[in-house]
N, C-alpha and C positions, 0 to 999 in steps of 0.2 A: 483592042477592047477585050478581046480573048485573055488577052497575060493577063489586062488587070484583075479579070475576073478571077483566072487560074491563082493571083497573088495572093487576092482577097481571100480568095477557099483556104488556101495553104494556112495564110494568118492566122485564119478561125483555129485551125485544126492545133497549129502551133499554141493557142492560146488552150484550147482545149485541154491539150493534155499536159500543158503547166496547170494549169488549176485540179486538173486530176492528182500531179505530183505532188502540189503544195497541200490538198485535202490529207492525200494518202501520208505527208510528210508531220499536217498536225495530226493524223489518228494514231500513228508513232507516236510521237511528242505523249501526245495523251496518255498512252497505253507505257508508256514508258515511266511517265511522271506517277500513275497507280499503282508501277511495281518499285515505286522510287520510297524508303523509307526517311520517314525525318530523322535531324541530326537529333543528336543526346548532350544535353551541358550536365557534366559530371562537376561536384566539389563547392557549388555556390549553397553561402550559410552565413548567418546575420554576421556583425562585424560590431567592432568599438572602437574609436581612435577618439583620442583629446581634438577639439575643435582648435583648427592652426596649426594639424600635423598632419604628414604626410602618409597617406596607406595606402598600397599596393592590393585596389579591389579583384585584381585578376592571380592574385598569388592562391594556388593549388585549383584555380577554374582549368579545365579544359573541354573542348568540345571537337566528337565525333562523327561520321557519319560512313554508314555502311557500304556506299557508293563512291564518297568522295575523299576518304580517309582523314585524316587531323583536319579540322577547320577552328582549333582555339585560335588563330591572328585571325580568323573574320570575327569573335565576338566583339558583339558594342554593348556601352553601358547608356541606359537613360537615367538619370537620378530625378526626383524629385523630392523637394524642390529643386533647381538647377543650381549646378555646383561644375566645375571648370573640371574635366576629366582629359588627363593626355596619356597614353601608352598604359591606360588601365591604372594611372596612379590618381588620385585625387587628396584636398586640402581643402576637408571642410569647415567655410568661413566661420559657423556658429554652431552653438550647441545644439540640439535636436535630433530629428529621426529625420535620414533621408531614405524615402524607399527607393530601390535600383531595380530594373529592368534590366538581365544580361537577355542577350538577342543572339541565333546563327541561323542563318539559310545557306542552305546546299545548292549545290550547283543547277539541282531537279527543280527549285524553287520553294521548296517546305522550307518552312523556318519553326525554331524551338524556344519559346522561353522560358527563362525562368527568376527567380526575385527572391531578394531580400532585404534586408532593413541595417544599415549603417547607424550606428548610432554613436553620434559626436559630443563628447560629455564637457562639462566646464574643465578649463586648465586647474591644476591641481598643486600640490608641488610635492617633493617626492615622496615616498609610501614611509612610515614610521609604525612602529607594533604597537596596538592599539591596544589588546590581548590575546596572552598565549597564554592556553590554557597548561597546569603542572600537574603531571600523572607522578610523581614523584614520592608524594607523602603516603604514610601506610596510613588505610583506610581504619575509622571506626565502625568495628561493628555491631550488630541489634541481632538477640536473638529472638524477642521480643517474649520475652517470658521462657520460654519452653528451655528443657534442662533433658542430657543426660543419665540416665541411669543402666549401669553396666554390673551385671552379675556376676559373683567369683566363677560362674561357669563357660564365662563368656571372654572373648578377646576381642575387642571393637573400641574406636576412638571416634567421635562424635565432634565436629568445629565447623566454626565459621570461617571458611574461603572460598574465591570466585564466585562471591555472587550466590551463593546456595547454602544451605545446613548441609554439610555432607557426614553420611553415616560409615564408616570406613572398617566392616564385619569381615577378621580372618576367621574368626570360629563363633558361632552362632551360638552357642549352650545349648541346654539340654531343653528350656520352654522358650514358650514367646517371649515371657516376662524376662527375662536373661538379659534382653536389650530393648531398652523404651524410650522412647522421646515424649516427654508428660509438660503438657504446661495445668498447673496446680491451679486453681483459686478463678477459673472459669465464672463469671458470673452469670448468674439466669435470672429469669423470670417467666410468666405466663408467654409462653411464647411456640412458633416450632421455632427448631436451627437447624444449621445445615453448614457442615466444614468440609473444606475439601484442602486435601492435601496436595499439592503438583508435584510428584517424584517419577524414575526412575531408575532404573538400576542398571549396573555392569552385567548383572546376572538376570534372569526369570527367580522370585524369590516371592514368597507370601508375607503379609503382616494380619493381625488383627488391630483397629478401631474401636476403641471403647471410650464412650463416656460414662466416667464413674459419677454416683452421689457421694459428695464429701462430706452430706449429714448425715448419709444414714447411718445406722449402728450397723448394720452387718454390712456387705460386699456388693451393693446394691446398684446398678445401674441406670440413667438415663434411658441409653440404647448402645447400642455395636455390631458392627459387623465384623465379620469371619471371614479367616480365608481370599483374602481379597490379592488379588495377583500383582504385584507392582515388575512390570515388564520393562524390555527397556529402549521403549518410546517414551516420553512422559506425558500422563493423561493421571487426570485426578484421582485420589482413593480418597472415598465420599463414606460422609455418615451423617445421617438425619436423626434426630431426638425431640423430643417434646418437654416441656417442663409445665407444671401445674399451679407454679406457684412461684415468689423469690425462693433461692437457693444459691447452689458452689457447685459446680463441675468440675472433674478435674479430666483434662483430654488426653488417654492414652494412645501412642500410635508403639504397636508389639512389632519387633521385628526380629526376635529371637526365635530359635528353632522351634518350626511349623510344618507338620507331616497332617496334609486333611484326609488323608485314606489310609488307616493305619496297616492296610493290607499292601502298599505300596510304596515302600519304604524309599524307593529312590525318588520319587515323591515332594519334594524337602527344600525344604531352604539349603540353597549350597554354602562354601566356605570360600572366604578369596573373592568376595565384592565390595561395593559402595555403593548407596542410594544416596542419590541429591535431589535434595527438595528446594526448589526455584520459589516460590510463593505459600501459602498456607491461607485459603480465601474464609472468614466466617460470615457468613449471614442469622441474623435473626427478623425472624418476619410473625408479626403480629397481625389481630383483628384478621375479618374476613371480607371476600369479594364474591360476588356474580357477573359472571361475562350477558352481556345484552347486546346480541345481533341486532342491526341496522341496516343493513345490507349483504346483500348474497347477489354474488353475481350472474347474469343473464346472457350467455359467449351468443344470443344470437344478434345483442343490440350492437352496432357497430363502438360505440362509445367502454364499450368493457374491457377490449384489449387494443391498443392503438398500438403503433411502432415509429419509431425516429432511427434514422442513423446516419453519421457523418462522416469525416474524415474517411472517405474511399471504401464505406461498409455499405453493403446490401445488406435488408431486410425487411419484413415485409410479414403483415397479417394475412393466413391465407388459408382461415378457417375458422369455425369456434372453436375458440381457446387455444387455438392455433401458430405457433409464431415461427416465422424461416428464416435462417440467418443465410445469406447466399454467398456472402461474402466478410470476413472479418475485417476491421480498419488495417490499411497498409502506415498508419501512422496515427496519432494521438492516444488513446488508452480507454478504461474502463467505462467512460462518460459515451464512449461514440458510437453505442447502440444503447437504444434504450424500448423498453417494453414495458408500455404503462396499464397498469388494471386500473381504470376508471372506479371511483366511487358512488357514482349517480348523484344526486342532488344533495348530499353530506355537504355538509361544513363543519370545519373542525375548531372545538371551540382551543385556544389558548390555554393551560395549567389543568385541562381533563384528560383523564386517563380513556387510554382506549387499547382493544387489540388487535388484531387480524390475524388468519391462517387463511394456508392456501394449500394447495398437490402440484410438485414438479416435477415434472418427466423433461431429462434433456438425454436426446442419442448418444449425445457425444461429451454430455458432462457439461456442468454450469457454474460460473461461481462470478461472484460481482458485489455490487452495493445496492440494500433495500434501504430505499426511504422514502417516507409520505410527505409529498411536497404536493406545490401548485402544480398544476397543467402548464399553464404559461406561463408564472414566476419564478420557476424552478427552487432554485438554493434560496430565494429573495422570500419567500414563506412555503418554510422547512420545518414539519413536526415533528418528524424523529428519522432518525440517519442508524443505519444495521447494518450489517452485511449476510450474505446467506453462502449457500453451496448445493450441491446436487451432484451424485457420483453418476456415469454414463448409465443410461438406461433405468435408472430406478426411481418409483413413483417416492418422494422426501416430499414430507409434510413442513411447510415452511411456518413458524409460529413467533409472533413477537407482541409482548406489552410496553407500554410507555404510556410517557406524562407528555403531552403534545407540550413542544416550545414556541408553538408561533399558533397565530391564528389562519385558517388556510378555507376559501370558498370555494375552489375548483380542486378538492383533492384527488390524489391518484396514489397508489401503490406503483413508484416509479423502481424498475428493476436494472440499474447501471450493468452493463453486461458486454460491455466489448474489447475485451480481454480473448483473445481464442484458447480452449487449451489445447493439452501441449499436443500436435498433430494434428488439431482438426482445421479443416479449409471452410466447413458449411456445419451448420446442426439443425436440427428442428427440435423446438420445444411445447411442450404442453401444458396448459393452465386449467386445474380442475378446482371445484370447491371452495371458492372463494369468498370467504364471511369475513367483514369486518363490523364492528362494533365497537359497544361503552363496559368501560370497567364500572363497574357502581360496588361500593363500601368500604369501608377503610382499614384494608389490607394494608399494611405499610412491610416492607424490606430494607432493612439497614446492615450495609456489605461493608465488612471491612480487610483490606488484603494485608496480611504480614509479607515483606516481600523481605529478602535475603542479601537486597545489594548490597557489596562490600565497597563502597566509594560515598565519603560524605555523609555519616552517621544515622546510614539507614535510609533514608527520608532525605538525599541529596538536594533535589531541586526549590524543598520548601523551607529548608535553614539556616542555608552553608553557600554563599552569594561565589564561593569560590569554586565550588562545584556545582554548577547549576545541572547535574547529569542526571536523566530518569528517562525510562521507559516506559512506554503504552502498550499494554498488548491485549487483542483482539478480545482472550479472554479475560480481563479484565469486565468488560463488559458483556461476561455471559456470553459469546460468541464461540463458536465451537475450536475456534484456530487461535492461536498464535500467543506463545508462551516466550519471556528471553527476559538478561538481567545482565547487570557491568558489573565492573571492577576493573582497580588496579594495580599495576604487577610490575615492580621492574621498571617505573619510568613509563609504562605503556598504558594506554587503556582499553578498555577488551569486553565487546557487547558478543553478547552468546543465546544465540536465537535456537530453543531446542524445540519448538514448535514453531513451523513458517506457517505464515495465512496465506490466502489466499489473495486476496488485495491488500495496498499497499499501507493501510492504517493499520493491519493488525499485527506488524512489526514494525514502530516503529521509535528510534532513538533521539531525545528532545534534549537540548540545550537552551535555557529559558524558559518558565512556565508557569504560568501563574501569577503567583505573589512571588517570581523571583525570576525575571525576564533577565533577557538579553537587551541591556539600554546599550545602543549608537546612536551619539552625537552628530548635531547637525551638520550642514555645510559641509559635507564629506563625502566621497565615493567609500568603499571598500572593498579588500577582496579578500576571501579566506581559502587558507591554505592548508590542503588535508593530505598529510601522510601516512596510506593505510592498506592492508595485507590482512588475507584471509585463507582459510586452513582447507575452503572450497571454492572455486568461482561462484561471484555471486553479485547479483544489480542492485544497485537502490533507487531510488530520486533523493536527489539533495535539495531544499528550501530554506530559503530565509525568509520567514514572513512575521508579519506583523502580529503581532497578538492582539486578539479579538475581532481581525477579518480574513477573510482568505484575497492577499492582493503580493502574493511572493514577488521577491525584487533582486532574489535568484533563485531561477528552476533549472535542473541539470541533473543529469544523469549519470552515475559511475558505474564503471561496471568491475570492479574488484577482481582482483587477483590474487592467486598465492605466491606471486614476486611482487614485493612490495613497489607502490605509484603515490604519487603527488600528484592531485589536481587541487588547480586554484581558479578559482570564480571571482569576479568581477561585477559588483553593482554597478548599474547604469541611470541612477538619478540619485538625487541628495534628498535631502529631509529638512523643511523649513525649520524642526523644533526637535528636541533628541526624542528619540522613536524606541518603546519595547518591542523586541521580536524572541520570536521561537525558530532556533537553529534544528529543522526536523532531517535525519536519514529515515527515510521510508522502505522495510524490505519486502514487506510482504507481497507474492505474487504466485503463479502457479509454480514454478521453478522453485521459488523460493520453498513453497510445502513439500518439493519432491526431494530436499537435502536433510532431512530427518535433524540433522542439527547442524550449524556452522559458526564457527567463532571469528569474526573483525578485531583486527587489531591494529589503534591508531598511535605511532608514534611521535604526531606534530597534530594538531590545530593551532592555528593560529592567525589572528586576524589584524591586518594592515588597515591604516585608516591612509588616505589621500584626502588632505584638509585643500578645498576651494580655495584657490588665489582671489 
């Protein structure tokens, strides 16, 4: 009776202190599994194969872990829909999108995944050139009026190539007048104007701006300015006049020897440069307006400044008029913060004019896209699209007028801004002064730009079906960035961005537009194929989109080089009925504004059609 009892104790104690091991054995386990990191799947990215071929979804996947080393032979693939996957190859039965599931768990038990989209397009049969485009022919050019005049004291040749008027000054002469660029027979009327010239120079060199009266009997002027610096960034050299009546202008721009301080003689227009003028913008603006406030905003009502942000961005209202960026998107772009100034109870009516101003303070510097849209409908009612900027630390008064395009009942001053620039991780920004309001009277502006392109007789995109090539830039529409213009040379074609913007519309390079698209025919896939080189590193985005919505049907990124690459893109649906599109390179970005100027040069597009079996 004794032993049994001595066995029994024993047992317990036996049993004891295995359940002590096996605790102490999971508190390991545990404490082991929290310092245990998940695996990494490196390389998974969407995919395209013809439906009834075979693709290799595991070709450049791998997967690591810091415990367990290689674990790419555990990944698995889930697809759906379901599709027969063996050793990472699959043969997807039909046309469509399969999304995939790659899968790895570590020996610890964590597992990682990650996904993308297969997309298995109609059989085709094989690729034939649809169009290539020919940089070959010499361009005609437009100087659109304006003319030459070089004095016997003077040595300068004045022409049209790449893309500009360039003014090509070994010896200045003895006046300004010695060398003039004059467009004669200016028409006026009751009006103000306002011209602005886009140049730059090899050298720091002055000019004078004069608009002459072609009626009057003595040497009478419009207006002009003096003295005006033409540096060599390019930024406009601007002159305003008035006119009282009809009449004839005649527009001087002086570029002959100019000393504004006669006591400083080194002072001077030097010898041994060029000025190139990219654009020549005029305005005339008649009749009058009054701005009428309707709102001012109130940073303590919650609805004044709200915040969005996506794609992996922090940010966050966390003041009046307060906004915190904690975090920039580790992926998608300008759209993935957003900082919206409420309008209060406005509704905006359709074809009225309105403005707004605002005060922006950013730490660390700001730049994005301003537009007044819905709260909830965003782009779907959209009354005017701008962009802005902000240098680090200074209070920029942000001002804009328009003719609303849409009718909008929940408006906002929405501010795209998730773009970082270049070094910052976090910013805080400040919104002061906020008035928006109605334009009231009939003020009208009618801009018209002389642009310099040497490709397709001036006016490429809207004449010459063979050259459908132009450019956008920022300043085009009064925006303070983004200046550029083609030509071609040599067989090659050649976009020259001497001003970069800050976002990516306000350099950007269009093929198709208008009244003279890019038509692809139906029942077809596409891919086009770009051979091109550049004089700086330098990114764009690439689109094919349709004209008259934003639904691209390839978006893609290049990042250019000064050793010349070929990339080719690949559409992944067809088109019931042949479809116009706009072929855009988009350059503008922060990077893009810190290369002061760069030139692209393409020596292939060309686009393949795959016509549906």
């Amino acid at each position: 009776m004794k032993l049994k009892k001595l066995f029994a104790l024993l047992l317990a104690l036996v049993m004891i202190l295995t359940l002590a091991a096996c605790k102490k054995d999971e508190e390991d386990a545990a404490d082991n599994n929290a310092d245990n990191t998940a695996p990494v799947i490196s390389g998974v990215h969407d995919l395209s194969v013809q439906a009834g071929s075979e693709i290799d979804l595991l070709e450049g996947v791998t997967a690591n872990d810091a415990e367990d080393g290689d674990l790419t032979a555990k990944i698995t693939i889930e697809p759906t829909p379901e599709m027969d996957i063996k050793n990472g190859k699959a043969v997807p039965p039909a046309a469509g999108d399969y999304e995939l599931t790659f899968s790895v768990t570590d020996n610890g038990g964590k597992t990682t995944q990650e996904y993308a989209t297969l997309t298995a397009t109609r059989q085709t049969g094989e690729p034939t050139v649809y169009k290539q485009f020919d940089f070959s022919s010499q361009p005609v050019e437009d100087s659109h009026g304006w003319e030459s005049r070089i004095g016997e004291n003077a040595d300068a040749v004045a022409s049209l190539e790449k893309g500009a008027l360039l003014v090509e000054i070994t010896d200045p002469g003895q006046s300004d007048g010695d060398i003039q660029l004059a467009l004669p027979g200016f028409a006026v009327t009751k009006a103000d104007y306002r011209v602005k010239v886009w140049a730059k120079s090899t050298k720091d060199t002055y000019c004078h701006f004069i608009a002459r009266d072609e009626n009057a009997e003595d040497w009478a002027t419009f207006g002009d300015v003096w003295n005006v610096r033409i540096g060599q960034k390019i930024a406009p050299v601007e002159l305003n006049f008035s006119s009282q009546g009809e009449g004839s202008a005649e527009l001087l721009l002086n570029l002959g020897k100019i000393t504004p301080n006669p006591d400083n003689a080194e002072d001077t227009t030097p010898t041994d440069f060029t000025v190139t003028i990219d654009k020549i913008e005029l305005y005339e603006i008649t009749g009058e307006e009054t701005l009428v406030p309707v709102y001012t905003a109130d940073f303590s009502k919650e609805d004044a400044l709200t915040a969005e942000a996506g794609d992996g961005a922090d940010a966050a209202v966390t003041g009046e008029g307060e906004f915190t960026i904690n975090a920039y998107p580790t992926e998608g772009g300008v759209w993935s913060i957003k900082a919206n100034l409420g309008l209060g109870d406005l509704t905006i009516e359709n074809g009225a004019k309105y403005y707004y101003t605002f005060t922006i303070n950013a730490e660390n510097g700001v730049s994005g896209e301003a537009l007044v849209e819905s709260l909830t409908q965003y782009h779907e009612a959209r009354a005017n699209f701008n962009g802005f900027s902000a240098a680090p630390g200074e209070d920029v008064v942000i001002t804009n007028t328009f003719t609303a395009e849409a009718e909008v009942s929940d408006p906002v001053i929405r501010l795209q801004i998730g773009n970082a620039p270049e070094g910052a991780a976090n910013n805080k920004i400040t919104f002061s002064n906020v008035e928006f309001g109605k334009v009231e009277g009939d003020r009208d502006t009618n801009k018209t730009i002389q642009k310099f392109i040497a490709f397709g007789n001036g006016t490429p995109n809207e004449t010459n079906p063979d050259a459908p090539w132009t450019t956008f830039n920022g300043t085009d529409e009064d925006n303070d960035r983004g200046v550029g213009t083609i030509w071609a040379e040599n067989g090659s074609f050649f976009y020259r961005i001497d001003d970069g913007g800050n976002v990516d519309w306000h350099n950007k390079l269009i093929c198709g537009y208008r009244e003279n698209p890019l038509t692809l025919a139906s029942d077809s896939y596409y891919t086009v194929e770009i051979t091109v080189k550049a004089d700086k590193n330098v990114s764009c985005g690439f689109f094919l989109n349709p004209i008259g919505s934003w639904d691209p049907r390839i978006s893609e990124s290049m990042d250019i080089t000064t050793e010349e690459q070929t990339f080719t893109f690949t559409t992944t649906d067809t088109f019931l009925v042949d479809m116009d599109f706009e072929m855009l390179f988009q350059f503008g970005s922060d990077n893009t504004a810190a290369l002061d100027d760069v030139t692209i040069e393409f020596t292939n597009i060309t686009i393949y059609q795959m016509l549906v079996q």
